[in-house]
C-alpha positions in Angstrom: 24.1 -3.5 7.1 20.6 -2.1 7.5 18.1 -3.5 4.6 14.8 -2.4 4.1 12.4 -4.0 2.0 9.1 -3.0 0.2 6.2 -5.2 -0.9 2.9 -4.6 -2.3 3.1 -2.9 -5.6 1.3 -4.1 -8.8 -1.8 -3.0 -11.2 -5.2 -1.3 -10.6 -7.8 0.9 -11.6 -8.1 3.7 -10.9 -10.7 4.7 -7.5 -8.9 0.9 -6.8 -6.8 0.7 -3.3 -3.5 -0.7 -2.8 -1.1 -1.2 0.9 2.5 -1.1 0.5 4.8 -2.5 3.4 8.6 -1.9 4.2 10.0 -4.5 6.4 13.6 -2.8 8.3 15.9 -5.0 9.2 16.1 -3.4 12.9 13.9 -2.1 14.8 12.1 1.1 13.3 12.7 3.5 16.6 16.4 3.2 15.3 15.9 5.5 12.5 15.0 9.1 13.0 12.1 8.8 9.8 11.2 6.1 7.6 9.2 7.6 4.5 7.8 6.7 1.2 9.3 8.1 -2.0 8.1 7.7 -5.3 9.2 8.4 -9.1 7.0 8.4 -11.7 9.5 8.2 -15.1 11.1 11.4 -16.3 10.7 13.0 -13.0 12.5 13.5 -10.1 11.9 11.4 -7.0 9.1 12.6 -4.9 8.2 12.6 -0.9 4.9 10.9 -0.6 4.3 10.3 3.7 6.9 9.7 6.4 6.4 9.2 9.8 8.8 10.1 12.6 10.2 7.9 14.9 7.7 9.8 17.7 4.6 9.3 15.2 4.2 13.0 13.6 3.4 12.7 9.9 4.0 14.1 6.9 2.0 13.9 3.3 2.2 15.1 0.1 -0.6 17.5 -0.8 -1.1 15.5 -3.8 -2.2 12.6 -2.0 -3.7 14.2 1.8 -7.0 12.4 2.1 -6.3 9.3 0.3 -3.1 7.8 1.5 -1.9 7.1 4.9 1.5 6.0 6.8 1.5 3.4 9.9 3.8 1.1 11.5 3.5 -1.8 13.4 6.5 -1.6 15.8 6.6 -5.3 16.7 6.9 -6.2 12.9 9.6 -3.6 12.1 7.4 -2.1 9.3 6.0 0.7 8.0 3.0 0.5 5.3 1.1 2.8 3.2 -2.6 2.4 2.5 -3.6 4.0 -1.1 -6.9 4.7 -1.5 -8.7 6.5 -4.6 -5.8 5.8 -6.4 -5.6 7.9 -9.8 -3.5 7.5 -12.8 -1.0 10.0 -11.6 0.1 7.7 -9.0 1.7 6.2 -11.2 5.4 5.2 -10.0 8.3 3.4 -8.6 7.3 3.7 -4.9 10.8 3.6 -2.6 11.1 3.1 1.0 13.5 4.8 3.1 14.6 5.1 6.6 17.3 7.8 7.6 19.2 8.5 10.4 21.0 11.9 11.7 23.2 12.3 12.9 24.9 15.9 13.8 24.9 17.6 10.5 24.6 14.8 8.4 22.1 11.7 7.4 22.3 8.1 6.8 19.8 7.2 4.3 18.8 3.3 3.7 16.2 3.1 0.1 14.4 -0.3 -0.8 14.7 -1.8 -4.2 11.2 0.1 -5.2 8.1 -1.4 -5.9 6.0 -0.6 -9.1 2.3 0.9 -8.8 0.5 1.6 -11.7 -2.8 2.6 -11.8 -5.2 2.4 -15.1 -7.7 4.6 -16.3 
């Protein structure tokens, strides 16, 4: 069973920085994308960066400029540094890793880790 685990979330002001890490249980080529999601509450869940198993990466224009997605292949984990963090970053910030396979995908999520940002 593949298990992916986020750490890193917790309190700060805003213009404050955070780094979030998601540990896979197997190495991170195996998955096609591994991704952060977030969901602030009463909305729906939200693509903030992923990163593809050959390195292209994708952001949320909401956060271009101040957050970025890496991975350190060695570790089996995938991080994202927050910078100029604002109140609207508020969220439940998920991990997830996905696999396809012919017309279909396997998705893995974390537990989700809580960032909230003051003003």
């Amino acid at each position: 069973q593949v298990q992916v685990v986020e750490s890193g979330g917790g309190l700060v002001q805003a213009g404050g920085s955070l780094r979030l890490s998601c540990a896979a249980s197997r190495s991170i080529f195996s998955f096609n994308a591994m991704g952060w999601y977030r969901q602030a509450p009463g909305k729906q869940r939200e693509l903030v960066a992923a990163i593809t198993s050959g390195g292209i990466r994708n952001y949320a224009d909401s956060v271009k400029g101040r957050f970025t997605i890496s991975r350190d292949n060695a570790k089996n984990t995938v991080y994202l540094q927050m910078n100029s963090l604002k109140p609207e970053d508020t969220a439940v910030y998920y991990c997830n890793a996905v696999f396809f396979r012919g017309g279909s995908r396997d998705d893995y999520w974390g537990q989700g880790t809580q960032v909230t940002v003051s003003s």
